[in-house]
C-alpha positions as CSV (number, residue, x, y, z in Angstrom):
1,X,-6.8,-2.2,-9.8
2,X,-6.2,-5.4,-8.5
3,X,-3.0,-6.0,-10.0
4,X,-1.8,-2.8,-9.0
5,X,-2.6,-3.6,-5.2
6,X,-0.7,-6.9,-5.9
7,X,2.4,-5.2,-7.2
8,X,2.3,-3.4,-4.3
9,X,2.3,-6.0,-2.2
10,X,5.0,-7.7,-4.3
11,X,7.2,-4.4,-5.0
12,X,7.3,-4.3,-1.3
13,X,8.3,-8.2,-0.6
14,X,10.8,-7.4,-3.0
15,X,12.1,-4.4,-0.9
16,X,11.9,-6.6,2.2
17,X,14.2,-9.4,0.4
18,X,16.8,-7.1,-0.1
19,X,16.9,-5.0,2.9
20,X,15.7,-7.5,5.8
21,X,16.0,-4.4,8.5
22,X,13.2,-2.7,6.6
23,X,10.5,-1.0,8.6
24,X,7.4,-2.8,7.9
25,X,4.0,-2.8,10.1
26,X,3.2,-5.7,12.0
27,X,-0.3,-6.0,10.8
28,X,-0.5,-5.3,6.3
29,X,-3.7,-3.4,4.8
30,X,-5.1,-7.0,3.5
31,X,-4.8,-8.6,7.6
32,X,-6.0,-5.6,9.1
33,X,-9.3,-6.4,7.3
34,X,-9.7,-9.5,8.7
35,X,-8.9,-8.0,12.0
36,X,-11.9,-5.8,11.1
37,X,-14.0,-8.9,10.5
38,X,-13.1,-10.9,13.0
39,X,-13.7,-8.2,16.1
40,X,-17.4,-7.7,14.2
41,X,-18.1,-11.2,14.2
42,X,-16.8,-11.8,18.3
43,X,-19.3,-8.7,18.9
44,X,-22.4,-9.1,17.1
45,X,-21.8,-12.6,15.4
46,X,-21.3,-11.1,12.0
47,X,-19.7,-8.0,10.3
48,X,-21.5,-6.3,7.2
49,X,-19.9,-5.2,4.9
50,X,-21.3,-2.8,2.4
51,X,-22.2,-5.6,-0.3
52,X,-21.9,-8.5,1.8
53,X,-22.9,-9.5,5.0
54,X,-20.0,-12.0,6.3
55,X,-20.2,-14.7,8.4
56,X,-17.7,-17.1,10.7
57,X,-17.3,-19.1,7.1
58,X,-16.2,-15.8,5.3
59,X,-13.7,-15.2,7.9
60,X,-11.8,-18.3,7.7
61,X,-11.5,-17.8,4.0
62,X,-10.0,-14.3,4.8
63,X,-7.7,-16.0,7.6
64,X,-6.7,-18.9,4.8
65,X,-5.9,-16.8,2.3
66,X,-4.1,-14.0,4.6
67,X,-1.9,-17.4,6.1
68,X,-1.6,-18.6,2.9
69,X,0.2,-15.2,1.5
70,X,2.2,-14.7,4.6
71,X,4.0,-18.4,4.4
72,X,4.6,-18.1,0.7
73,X,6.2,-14.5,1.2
74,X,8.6,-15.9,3.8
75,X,9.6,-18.5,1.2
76,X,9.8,-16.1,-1.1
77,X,12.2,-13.8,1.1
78,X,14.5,-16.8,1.6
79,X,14.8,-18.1,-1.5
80,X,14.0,-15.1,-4.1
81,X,12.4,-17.7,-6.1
82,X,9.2,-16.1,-7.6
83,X,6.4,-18.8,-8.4
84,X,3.5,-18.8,-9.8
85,X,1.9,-19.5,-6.8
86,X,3.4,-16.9,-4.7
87,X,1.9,-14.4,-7.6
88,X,-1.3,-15.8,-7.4
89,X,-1.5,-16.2,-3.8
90,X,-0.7,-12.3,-3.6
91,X,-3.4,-11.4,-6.5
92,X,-5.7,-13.2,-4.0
93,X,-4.7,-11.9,-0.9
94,X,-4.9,-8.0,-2.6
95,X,-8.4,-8.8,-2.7
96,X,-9.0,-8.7,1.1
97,X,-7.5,-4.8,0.8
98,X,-10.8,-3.4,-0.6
99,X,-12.2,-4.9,2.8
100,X,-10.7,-2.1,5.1
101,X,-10.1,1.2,2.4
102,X,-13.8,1.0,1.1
103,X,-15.7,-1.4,3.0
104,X,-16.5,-3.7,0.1
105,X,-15.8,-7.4,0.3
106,X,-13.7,-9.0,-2.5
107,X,-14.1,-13.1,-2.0
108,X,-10.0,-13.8,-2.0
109,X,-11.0,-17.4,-3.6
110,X,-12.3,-16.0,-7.2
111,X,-10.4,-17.6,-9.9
112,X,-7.3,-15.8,-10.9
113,X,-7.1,-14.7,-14.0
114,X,-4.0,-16.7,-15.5
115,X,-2.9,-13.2,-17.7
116,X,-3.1,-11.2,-13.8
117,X,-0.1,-13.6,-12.8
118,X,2.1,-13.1,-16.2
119,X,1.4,-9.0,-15.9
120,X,2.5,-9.2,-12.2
121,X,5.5,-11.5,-13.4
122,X,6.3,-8.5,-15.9
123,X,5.9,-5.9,-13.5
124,X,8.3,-7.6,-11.3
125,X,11.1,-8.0,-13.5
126,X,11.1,-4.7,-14.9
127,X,11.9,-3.4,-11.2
128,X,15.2,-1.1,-11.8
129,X,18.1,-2.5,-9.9
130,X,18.9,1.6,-8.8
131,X,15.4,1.7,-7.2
132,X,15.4,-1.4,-5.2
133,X,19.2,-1.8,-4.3
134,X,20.6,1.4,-3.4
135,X,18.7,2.9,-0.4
136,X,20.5,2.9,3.1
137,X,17.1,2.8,4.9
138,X,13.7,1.7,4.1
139,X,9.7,1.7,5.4
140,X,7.9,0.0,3.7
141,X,3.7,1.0,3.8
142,X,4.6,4.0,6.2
143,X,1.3,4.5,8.6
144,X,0.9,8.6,8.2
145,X,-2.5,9.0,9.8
146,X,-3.3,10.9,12.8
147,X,-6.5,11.6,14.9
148,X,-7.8,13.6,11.9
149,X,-7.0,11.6,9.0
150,X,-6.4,8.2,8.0
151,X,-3.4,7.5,5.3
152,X,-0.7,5.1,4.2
153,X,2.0,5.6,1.9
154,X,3.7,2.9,-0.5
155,X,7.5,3.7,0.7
156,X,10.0,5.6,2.3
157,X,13.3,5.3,0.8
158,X,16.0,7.0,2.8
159,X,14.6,10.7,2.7
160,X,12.4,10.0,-0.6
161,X,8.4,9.3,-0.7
162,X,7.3,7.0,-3.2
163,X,4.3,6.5,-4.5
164,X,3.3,3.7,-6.5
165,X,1.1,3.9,-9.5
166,X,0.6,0.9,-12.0
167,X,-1.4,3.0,-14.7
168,X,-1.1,2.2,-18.5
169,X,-1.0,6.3,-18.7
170,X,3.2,8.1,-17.9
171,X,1.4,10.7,-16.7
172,X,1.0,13.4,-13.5
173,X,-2.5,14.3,-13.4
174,X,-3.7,16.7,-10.4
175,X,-5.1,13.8,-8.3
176,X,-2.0,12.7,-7.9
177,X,0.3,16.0,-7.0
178,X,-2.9,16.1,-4.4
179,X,-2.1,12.6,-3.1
180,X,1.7,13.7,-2.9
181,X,0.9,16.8,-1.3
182,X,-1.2,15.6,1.0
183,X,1.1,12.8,2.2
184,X,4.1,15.3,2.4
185,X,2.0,17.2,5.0
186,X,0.9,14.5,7.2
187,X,4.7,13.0,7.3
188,X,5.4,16.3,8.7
189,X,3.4,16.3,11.6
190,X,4.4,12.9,12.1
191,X,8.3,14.4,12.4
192,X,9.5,12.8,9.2
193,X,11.7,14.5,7.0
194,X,11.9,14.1,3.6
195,X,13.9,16.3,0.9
196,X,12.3,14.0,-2.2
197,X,9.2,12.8,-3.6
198,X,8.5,10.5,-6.2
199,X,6.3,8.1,-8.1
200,X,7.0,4.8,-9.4
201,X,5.3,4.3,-12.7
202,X,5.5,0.4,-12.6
203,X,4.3,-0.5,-16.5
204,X,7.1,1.6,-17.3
205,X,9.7,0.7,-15.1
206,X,10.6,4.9,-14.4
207,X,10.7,6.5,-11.2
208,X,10.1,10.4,-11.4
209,X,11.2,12.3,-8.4
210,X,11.1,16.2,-7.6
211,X,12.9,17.7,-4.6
212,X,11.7,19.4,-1.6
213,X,13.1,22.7,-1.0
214,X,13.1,25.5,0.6
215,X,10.4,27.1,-1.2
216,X,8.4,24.1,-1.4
217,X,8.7,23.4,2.3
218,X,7.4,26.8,3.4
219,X,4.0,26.4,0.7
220,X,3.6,22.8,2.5
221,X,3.9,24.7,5.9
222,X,1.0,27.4,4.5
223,X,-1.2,24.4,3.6
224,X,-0.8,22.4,6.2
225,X,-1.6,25.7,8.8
226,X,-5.0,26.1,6.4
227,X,-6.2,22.4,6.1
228,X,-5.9,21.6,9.9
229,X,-7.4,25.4,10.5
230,X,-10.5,24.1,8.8
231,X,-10.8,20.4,9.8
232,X,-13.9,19.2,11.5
233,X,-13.6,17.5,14.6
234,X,-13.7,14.1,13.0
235,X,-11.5,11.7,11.3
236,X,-11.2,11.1,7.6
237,X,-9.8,8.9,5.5
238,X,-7.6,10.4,2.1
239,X,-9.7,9.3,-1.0
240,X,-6.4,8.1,-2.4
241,X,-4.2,5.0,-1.9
């Protein structure tokens, strides 16, 4: 799981490199959850987690290594040099990410495993020149949540939805048409239009993609009528990231 999170992190930097007018969010999964932890701590002087209650001292670990990530990216998006430390600096900094999806704390300075770093390496270089050099426009991490729901996707490429999955199994399992589904109906409220979806299977360096037609846009338009029909009055967060 963890080098998945870091490829997406690095699959994105990537993305960013090439096309320096990509969309990108000011604030990344990994710092919004030390924004979490630093407004608990300038409230109640603390912020619990739900295995770890953290402290001013756990917060300026989560700052270092969040700083730490960000300066090496920017090196990285100059120079397109990939170094080990860049890698491992992102393997640490995908640890903060459990932080704000589940609410679990993942200590960022834990040893990296040396094999994590050659497997992102891999990943990276692998990377299809057609899937990261031909798209006009790009968002990277689009934000699809609303008042009900809580949601990010991995990319937007021109009018196609990616997903990223970095699974030893080429497969499509119901979980994830459920995941796709599911974000194809929140970018719709949102006003986004898309005519593809796709996911990345990064271990295998293939991108599957299926169009959205006609027929497929007036099923989503049926779903999306019944899910927010039966939606409490509270917000969620999708099970799936």
């Amino acid at each position: 799981m963890l080098v998945g999170t870091a490829f997406d992190y690095l699959f994105r930097s990537e993305l960013k490199r090439l096309h320096p007018d990509a969309i990108e969010d000011r604030l990344l999964v990994g710092e919004k959850s030390v924004e979490l932890v630093r407004k608990g701590i300038e409230r109640d002087g603390y912020y619990k987690a739900r295995n770890w209650v953290l402290l001013r001292e756990d917060l300026g670990i989560m700052e270092e290594a969040a700083t730490r990530w960000r300066n090496l990216r920017e090196e990285f998006l100059k120079t397109g040099d990939l170094t080990d430390e860049f890698l491992e600096a992102t393997l640490s900094f995908a640890r903060l990410d459990e932080l704000f999806r589940s609410g679990y704390y993942r200590n960022p300075t834990k040893e990296i495993d040396r094999r994590d770093v050659e497997d992102l390496r891999r990943l990276y270089e692998i990377i299809p020149e057609d899937v990261k050099n031909h798209a006009k426009s790009v968002i990277l991490n689009p934000d699809l949540s609303n008042s009900f729901v809580c949601a990010d996707a991995d990319l937007i490429l021109d009018n196609r939805l990616i997903d990223i999955k970095t699974t030893k199994h080429f497969r499509l399992p119901l979980d994830y048409w459920a995941q796709i589904v599911g974000y194809l109906v929140l970018a719709r409220r949102k006003g986004i239009k898309l005519n593809r979806v796709g996911i990345y299977f990064s271990r295998y360096g293939k991108l599957w993609t299926v169009d959205v037609g006609p027929r497929e846009k007036e099923a989503l338009s049926r779903i999306e009528q019944t899910l927010w029909a039966g939606l409490p009055e509270t917000r969620l967060s999708l099970p799936f990231n």
